[in-house]
C-alpha positions in Angstrom: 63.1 64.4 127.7 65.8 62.9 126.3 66.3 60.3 123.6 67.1 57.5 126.0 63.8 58.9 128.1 61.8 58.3 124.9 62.7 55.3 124.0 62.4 53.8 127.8 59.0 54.4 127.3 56.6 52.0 126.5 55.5 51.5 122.7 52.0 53.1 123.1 53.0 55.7 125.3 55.7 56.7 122.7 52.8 56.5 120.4 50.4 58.7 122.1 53.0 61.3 122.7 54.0 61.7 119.2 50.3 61.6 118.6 49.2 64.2 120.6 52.2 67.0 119.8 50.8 66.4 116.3 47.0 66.6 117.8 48.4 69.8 120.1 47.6 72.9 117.5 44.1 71.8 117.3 43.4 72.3 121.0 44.9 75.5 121.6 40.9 77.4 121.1 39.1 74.4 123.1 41.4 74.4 125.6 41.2 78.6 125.7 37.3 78.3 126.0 37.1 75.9 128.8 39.5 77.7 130.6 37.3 80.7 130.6 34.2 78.8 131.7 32.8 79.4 135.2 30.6 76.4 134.9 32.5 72.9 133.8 31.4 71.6 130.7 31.8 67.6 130.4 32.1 65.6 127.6 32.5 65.9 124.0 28.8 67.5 124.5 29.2 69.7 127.1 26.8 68.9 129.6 27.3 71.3 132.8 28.7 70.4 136.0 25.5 71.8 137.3 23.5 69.2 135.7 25.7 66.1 136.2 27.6 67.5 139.7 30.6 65.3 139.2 33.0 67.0 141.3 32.6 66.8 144.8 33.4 69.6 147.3 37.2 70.1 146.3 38.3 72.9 149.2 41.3 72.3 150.2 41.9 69.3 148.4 45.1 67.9 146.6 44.1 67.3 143.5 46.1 65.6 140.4 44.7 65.5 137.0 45.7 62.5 135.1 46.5 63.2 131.4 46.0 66.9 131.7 46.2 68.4 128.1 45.2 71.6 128.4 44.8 71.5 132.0 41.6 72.9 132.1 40.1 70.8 134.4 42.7 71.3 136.9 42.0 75.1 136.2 38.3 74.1 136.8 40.0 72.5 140.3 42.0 75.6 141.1 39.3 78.1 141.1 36.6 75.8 143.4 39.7 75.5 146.1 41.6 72.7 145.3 45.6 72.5 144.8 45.6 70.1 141.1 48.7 69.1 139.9 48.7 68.5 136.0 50.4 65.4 134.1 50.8 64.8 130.7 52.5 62.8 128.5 52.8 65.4 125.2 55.2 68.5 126.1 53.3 70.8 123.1 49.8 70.3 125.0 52.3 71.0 128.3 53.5 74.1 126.2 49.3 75.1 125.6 48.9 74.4 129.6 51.4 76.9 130.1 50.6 79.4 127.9 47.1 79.2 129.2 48.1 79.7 132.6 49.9 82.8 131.9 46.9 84.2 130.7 44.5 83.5 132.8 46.7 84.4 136.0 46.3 81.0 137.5 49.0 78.8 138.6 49.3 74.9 139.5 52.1 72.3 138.7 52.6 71.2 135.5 54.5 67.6 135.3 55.7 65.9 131.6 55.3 62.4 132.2 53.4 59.1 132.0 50.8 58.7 134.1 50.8 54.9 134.1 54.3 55.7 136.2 54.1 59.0 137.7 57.0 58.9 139.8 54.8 60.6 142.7 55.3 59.8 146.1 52.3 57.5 147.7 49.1 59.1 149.2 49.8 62.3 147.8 46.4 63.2 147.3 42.6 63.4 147.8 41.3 63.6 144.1 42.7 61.8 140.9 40.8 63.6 137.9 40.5 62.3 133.9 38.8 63.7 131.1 39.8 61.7 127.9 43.2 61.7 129.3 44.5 58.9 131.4 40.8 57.4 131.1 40.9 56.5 127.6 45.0 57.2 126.6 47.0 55.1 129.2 46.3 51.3 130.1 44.0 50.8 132.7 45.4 47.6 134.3 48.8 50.4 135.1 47.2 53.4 135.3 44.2 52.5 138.0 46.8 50.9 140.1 48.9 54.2 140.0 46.4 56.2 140.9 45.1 54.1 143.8 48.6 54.2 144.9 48.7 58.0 144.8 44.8 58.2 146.5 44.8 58.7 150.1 42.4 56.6 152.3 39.0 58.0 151.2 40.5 59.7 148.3 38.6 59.8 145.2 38.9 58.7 141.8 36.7 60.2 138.8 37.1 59.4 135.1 35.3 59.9 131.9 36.0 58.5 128.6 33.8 56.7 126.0 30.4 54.8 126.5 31.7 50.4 126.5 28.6 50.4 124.2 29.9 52.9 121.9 33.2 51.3 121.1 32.0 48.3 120.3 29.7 50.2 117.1 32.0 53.1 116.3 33.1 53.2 112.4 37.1 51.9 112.0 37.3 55.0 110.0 35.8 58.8 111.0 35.2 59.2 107.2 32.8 56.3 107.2 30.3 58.2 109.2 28.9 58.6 113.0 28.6 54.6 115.0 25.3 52.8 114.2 23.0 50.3 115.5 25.4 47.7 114.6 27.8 46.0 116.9 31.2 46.2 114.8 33.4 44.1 117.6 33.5 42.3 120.3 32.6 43.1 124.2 34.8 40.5 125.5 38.0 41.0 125.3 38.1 44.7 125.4 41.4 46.3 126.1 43.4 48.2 123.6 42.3 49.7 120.1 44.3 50.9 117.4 42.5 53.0 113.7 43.3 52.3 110.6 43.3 56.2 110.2 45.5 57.0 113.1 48.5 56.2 115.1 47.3 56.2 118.6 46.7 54.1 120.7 43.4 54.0 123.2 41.9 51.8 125.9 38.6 51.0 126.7 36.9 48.1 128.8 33.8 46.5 129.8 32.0 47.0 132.2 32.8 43.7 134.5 36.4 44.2 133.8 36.3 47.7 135.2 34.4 47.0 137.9 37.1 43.8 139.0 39.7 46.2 138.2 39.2 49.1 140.6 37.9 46.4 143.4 41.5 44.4 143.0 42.9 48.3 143.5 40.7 48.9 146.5 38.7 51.3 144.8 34.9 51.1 145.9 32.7 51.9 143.1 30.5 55.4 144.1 28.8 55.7 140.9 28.4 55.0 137.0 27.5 58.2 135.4 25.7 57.7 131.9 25.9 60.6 130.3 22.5 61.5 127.9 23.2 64.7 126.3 20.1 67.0 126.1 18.2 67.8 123.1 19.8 70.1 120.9 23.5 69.5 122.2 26.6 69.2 119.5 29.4 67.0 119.6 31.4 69.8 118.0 34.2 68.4 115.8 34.0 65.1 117.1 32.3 62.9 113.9 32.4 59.7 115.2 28.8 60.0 117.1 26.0 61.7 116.6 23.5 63.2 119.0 20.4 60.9 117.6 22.7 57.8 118.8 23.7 59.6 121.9 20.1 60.1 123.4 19.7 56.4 123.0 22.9 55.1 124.2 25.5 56.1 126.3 28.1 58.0 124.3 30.4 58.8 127.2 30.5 57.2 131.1 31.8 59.1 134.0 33.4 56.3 136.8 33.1 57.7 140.4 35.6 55.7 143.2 36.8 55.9 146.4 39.9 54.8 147.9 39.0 52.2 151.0 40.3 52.4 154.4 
């Protein structure tokens, strides 16, 4: 991208991208283990696909993952059948992607860009796939209407980020400890959040505005996955919950869709 790309973008997408090359050395071994899994693990707690059976039948399908780091997921795709195409907004996790690919002997599209603006061409596919990438990094009221616009009739539309309930008690700061019983912010209202010990930029809503939002997209709501880890899981390095909280509340929510007509 050039310097007149970057600066086209929009202020939290330029954000997120600086963000996330900084982020990108971190997730070079994650991103290498969940490439080697045979099962999916979801989540910062890694609950199996077996237990939660988020994915549908993908054969055949053309899939794209929206905000694909790693692109593990759309590894996960590529070995149950489906074709994924990977976007992402931060070239070094592109440059992981890659890399990954290479040694694992498994190839797929991989596409630098945002994925509030894809540049895609309508109904291009059958499954539109987030893990903490578009879900929680991009703006929902731009990135649920771009992938609704790349959905064919009947596609599908999975996303999992974090629990409404857990953003409104997570600590500002990761230092201050794991989220408490306490509500720390509003519900209404919810849309973008910024840390005091970060520069990124996240977005997270409640649960009305979501649902409004992919029924004005002509999404039909299929499901609202809770996730509840089981006993014993970790969160790995992820501070900012612990599992005591998790088995109470909903840490993490998985959206199931489907594209009408």
């Amino acid at each position: 991208m050039t310097e007149t790309d970057l600066s086209s973008l929009p202020e939290h997408v330029r954000r997120n991208r600086e963000a996330w090359d900084g982020y990108a050395p971190d997730y070079v071994a994650p991103g290498r283990r969940a490439w080697a899994m045979d099962d999916p693990r979801w989540g910062i707690w890694g609950v199996p696909e077996s237990e939660l059976h988020l994915l549908p039948d993908v054969t055949g399908l053309d899939a794209i993952e929206l905000g694909c780091g790693t692109a593990y997921v759309s590894a996960w795709l590529a070995r149950r059948g489906a074709r994924p195409v990977g976007i992402d907004n931060s070239p070094k996790q592109l440059d992981t992607a890659r890399a990954l690919q290479q040694e694992f002997g498994l190839e797929f599209p991989l596409i630098l860009g945002n994925a509030e603006e894809t540049g895609l061409l309508d109904g291009s596919f059958d499954l539109a796939i987030s893990e903490y990438g578009a879900a929680i990094w991009c703006d929902p009221y731009r990135w649920i209407p771009e992938a609704a616009r790349l959905l064919r009739p009947g596609g599908r539309l999975i996303f999992l980020g974090n629990g409404s309930i857990l953003m409104l008690a997570v600590q500002d700061l990761e230092a201050d400890g794991p989220a408490t019983d306490r509500l720390l912010r509003p519900f209404f209202g919810m849309h973008r959040f910024e840390w005091p010990d970060d520069t990124s930029v996240e977005f997270h809503l409640g649960y009305g505005d979501w649902i409004r939002l992919l029924r004005a997209n002509d999404l039909e709501i299929e499901d609202l996955v809770e996730i509840r880890p089981p006993e014993g899981a970790t969160s790995g390095p992820y501070g900012f919950v612990d599992l005591e909280w998790a088995r109470k509340w909903p840490s993490e929510e998985v959206w199931k869709a489907r594209k009408r007509g």
